[in-house]
N, C-alpha and C positions, 0 to 999 in steps of 0.2 A: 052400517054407516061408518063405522070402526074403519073397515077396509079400503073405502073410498081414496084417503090422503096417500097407503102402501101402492094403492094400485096407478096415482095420479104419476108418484114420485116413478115407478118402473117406465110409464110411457113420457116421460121429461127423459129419465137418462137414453132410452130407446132412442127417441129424437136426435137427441144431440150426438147419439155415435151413427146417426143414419150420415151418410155423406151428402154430401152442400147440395144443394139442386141448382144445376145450371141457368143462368136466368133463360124468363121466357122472352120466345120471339115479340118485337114491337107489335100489336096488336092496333096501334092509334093510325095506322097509315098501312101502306102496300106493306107484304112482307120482303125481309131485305135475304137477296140471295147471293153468300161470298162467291166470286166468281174465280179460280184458279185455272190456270193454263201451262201443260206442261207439253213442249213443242220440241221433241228432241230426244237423246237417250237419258234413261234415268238414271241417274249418280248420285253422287252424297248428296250433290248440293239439291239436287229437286225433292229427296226425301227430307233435306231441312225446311226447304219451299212449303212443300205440301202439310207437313207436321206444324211449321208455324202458321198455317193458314187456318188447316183446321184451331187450333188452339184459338185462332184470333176470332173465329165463328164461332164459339163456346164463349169467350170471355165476355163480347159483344152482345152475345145473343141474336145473333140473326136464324133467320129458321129453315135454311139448309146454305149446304156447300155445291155449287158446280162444278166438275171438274173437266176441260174439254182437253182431250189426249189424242196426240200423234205420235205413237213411239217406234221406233224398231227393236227396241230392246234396250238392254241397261243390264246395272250389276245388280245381281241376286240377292246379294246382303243387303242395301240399301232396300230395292223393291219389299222384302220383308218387313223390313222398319215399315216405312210405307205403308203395306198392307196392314201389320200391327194398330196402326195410330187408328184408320179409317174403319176399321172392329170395333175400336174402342170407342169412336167419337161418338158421343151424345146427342150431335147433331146430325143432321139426314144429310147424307153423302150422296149425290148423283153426279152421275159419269155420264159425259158423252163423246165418242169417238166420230171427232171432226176436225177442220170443215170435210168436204167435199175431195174426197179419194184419200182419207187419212187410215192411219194402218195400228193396232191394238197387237201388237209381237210380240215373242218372246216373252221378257217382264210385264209387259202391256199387258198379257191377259190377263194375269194374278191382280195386278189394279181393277181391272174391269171387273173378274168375278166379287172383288169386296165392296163393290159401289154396295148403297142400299137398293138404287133402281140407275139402270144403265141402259144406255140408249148408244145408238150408233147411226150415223147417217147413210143414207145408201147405198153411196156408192163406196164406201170404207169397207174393211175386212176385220177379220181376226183369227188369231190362231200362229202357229207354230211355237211351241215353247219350249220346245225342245234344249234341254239345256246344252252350249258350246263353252268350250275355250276362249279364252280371251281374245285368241286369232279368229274365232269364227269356226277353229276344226271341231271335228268331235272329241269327245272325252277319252272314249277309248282310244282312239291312233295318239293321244298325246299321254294319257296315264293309265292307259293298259284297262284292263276289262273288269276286273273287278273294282277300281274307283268309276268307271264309267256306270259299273251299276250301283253302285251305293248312291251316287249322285243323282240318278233316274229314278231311284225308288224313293228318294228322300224329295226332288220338286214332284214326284208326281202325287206323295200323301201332302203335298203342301198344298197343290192346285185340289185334288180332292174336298181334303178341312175346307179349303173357302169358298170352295162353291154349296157346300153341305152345310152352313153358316146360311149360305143366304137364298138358301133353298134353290139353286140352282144345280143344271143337269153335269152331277160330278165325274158321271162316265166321261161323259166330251171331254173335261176340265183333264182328265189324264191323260185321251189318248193326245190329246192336244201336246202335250209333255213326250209321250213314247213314240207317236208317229208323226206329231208334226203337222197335225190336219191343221188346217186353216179352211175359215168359211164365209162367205158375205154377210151383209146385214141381214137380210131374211133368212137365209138359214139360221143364222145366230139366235132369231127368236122362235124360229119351229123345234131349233136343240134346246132352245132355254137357257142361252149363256148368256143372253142378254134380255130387258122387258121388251124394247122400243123401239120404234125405230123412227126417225125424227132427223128433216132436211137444215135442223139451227136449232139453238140454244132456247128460245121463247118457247117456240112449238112444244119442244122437249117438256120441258115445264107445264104447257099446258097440258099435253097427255097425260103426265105425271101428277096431275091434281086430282085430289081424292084418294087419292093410294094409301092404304095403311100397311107402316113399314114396325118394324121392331127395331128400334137401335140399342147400345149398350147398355138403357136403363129401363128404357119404357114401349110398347105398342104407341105408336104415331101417325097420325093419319096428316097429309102433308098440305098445305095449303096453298098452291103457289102460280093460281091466276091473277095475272097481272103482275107476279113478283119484279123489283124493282134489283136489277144484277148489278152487282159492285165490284167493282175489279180490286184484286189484291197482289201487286206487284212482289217481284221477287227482291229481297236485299239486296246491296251491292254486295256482302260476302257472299248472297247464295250465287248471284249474277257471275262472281271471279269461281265458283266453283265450277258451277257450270261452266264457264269457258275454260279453264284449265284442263277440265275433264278431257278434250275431245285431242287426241294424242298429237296429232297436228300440231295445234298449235306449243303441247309439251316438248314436241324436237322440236321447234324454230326457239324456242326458251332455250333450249340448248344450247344449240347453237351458237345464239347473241352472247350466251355467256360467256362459251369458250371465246367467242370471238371478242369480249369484253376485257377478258383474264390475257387475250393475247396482246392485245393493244397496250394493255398497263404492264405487261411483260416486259414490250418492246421500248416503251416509254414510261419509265418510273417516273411516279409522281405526277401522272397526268391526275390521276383519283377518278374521275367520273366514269371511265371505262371501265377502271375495276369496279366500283362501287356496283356500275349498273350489270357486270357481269357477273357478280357477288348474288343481285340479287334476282338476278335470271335462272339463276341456279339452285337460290332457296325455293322460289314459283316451283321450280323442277320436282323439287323432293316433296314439298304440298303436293305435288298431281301425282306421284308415288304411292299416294297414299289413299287416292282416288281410285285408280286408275293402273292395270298390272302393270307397270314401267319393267323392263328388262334388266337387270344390275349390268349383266354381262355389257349389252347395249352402251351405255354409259359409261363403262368403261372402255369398250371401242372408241368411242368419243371423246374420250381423255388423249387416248391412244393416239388417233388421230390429229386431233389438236398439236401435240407433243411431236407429230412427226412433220407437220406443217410448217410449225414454230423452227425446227430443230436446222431448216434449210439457209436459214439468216444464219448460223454459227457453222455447219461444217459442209463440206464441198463434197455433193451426194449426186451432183448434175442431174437434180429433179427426182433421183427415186425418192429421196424421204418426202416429199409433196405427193406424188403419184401414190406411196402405200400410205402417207395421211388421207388422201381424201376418197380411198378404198376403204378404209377403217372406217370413214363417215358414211359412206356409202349404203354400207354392211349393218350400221347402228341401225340407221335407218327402217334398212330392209325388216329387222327382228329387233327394231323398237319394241313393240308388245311383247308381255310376256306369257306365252301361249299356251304354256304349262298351269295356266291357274285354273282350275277347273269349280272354281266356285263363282266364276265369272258365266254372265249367261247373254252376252254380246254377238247383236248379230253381226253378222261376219262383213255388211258393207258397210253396217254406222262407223266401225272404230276399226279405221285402216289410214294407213299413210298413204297420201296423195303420190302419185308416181312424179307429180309435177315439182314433188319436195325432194324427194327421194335423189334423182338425175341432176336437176340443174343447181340445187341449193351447194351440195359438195364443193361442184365444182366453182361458182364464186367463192369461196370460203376458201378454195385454195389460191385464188387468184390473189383475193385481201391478202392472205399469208406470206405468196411469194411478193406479191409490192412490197408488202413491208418490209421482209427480209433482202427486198434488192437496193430500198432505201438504205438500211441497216451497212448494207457491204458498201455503200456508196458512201457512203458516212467516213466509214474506215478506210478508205483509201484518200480521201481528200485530205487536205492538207491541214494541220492541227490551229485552229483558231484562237487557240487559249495558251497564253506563258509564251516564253522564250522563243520558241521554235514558229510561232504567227508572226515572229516580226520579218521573217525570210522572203525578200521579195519588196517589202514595204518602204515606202517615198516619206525620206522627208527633211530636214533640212539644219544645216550644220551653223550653229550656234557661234564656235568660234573657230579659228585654222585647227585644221585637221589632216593630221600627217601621219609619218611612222611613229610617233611619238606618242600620238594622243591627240581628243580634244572634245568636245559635244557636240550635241546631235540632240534635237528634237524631234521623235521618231511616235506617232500612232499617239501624240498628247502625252509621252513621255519623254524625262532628260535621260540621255546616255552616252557613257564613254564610249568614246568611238576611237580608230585607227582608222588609216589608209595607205593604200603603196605610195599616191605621191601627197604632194599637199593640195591641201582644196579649200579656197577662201573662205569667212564665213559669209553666209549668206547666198552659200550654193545649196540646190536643191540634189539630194546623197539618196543613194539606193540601198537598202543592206541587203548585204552577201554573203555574210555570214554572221554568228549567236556563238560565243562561247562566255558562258555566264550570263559576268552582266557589263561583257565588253561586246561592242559589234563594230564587223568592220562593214566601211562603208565605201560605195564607188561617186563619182561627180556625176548627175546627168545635164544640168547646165544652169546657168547663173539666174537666182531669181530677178527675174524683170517685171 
């Protein structure tokens, strides 16, 4: 009996260093099932997406996560993350690739092999994972053959671990990596790369009832007929990642900025042009950061910019506009940076629009030349401010005005004025000329 209180006190501290138990699912009504949607390629910002969904299906307790996927691919360090969270989540992760003709590529399969139970609709596919360049090339023609295989051998033990995790067929899971197979929905369950196969989200769910999965903490058998699906939207931070992501829209940020930085050039002190070209530009370096942005690129862009601007101050008769908007041109083209071989982008999600590419340059130099013709226009008119604005101007002679002297009410100012002959007051005087702060003045005829 002695040993009873030794042995109470070891299973108290046991307890307390066992970690927290996630609550359990509501058990008083349907069970609630997070519904996440990732429609597009994966980047930072879907792996913040997915990462704070699962979190928010742990903290809530609901008792599982949906996840329905349309990818072409994405970047390889994010998808990791990614895969990371969905290993570790306590809650039951199901995947399904849909709707109706939706595609599981590239990064997409490494999601799908880590679901607990993943489903795919019919008429969808999956497969090629073959890791690219940022361009879409292969590894080797851009870093040579030995990074091309350090790269192959490293996603193909990656897709391997996660398919051998979740008891799925890990042979597939590489050649999928080294050759590129791709397979429909039915194959994918005769390979075993995926459970299911299921025309919508419900149905899924209801095949998927009964299943006992293992997740990071415990053997779970899933409960989820009639489960009641709750959508879990994405943040407006993860929403500006995701758009920033897609390189498009990172050269028209461009763009707007040089052309923002050109406007506040041309017109100091306007502020908002610069302001908003300031901050076209920070968006710029965020999506840098995403996303392989090319330096060289960018700095063609500056280039260009610089040679646009450059046509308002020297007399180039259109070359420095014509090799401005060739610089833009060219950014354009080798925007992406397609030497990044830890990027795994399929090659037609993240490309410049040809429709950006040709015609954007050239408005961009048309803005540049108007303003620089405004600029020269500017400079040859006649000077509106001080002395030299009153040349030309009407107005009217205060008292006789001779070779002597006399005033002149000229533009709402008094002035000494001369003239060859005399000229009564109250004639209406022309000036002729400005030397100081004398002017002389001609008669045009009597005020009447």
């Amino acid at each position: 009996m002695a040993r009873f209180p030794p042995l109470a006190l070891l299973a108290a501290l046991a307890a307390a260093a066992s970690p927290v138990a996630t609550p359990a699912p509501d058990t008083t009504g349907p069970v609630r099932v997070l519904e996440l949607t990732v429609d597009g390629a994966i980047t930072l910002g879907t792996a913040e997406y997915l990462q704070a969904g699962l979190a928010r299906a742990r903290d809530e307790g609901f008792g599982a996560v949906l996840i329905t996927l349309d990818t072409p691919g994405g970047d390889l360090e994010s998808t990791r993350k990614i895969v990371r969270t969905m290993l570790e989540s306590p809650v039951p992760v199901l995947l399904w690739v849909g709707p109706a003709g939706a595609h599981a590529g590239s990064a997409g399969v490494f999601v799908t092999l880590a679901a607990d139970v993943a489903a795919m609709d019919p008429t969808s596919n999956i497969g090629a994972a073959h890791p690219v360049t940022g361009g879409g090339r292969d590894v080797e023609a851009e870093a040579g053959k030995d990074m091309a295989k350090k790269v192959e051998n490293d996603t193909a033990a990656f897709a391997r671990s996660i398919a051998a995790a979740r008891g799925r067929n890990a042979d597939w899971a590489e050649r999928a990596v080294r050759e590129s197979v791709s397979v429909t929905a039915e194959e994918a369950v005769k390979e075993r790369v995926v459970d299911l196969v299921a025309p919508d989200p419900q149905s899924f769910l209801s095949k998927a009832d009964g299943r006992v999965i293992r997740t990071s903490t415990t053997p779970r058998t899933l409960h989820l007929r009639g489960a009641v699906l709750v959508r879990h939207p994405p943040s407006i931070r993860q929403r500006a990642l995701m758009f920033i992501a897609d390189p498009n829209v990172v050269a028209i940020l461009s763009l707007l900025g040089l052309l923002g930085l050109g406007i506040e050039f041309y017109h100091p002190g306007a502020l908002f042009p610069g302001i908003a070209g300031g901050f076209c530009l920070f968006l710029v370096f965020v999506a840098s950061q995403i996303i392989p942005v090319n330096v060289a690129a960018i700095l063609l862009l500056l280039a260009g910019a610089g040679l646009l601007a450059s046509e308002a101050f020297f007399t180039s008769h259109g070359l420095a506009g014509v090799a401005g908007a060739a610089c833009v041109i060219l950014a354009l083209l080798f925007f992406l940076n397609t030497s990044a071989p830890g990027q795994a982008f399929d090659p037609g999600a993240f490309a410049i629009s040809p429709w950006l590419v040709w015609p954007t340059p050239i408005a961009l130099a048309a803005v540049f030349v108007y303003m620089g013709w405004k600029v020269a226009r500017g400079r040859r008119a006649p000077l509106q401010l001080g002395s030299p604005a009153l040349l030309g101007m009407v107005g009217q002679a205060l008292s006789e005005v001779g070779p002597q002297g006399g005033d002149v009410l000229v533009h709402g100012e008094y002035w000494h004025a001369r003239s060859a002959g005399p000229i009564p007051p109250g004639t209406r005087v022309k000036v002729v000329a400005v030397d100081g702060l004398l002017v002389t003045v001609e008669a045009e005829r009597p005020m009447g």
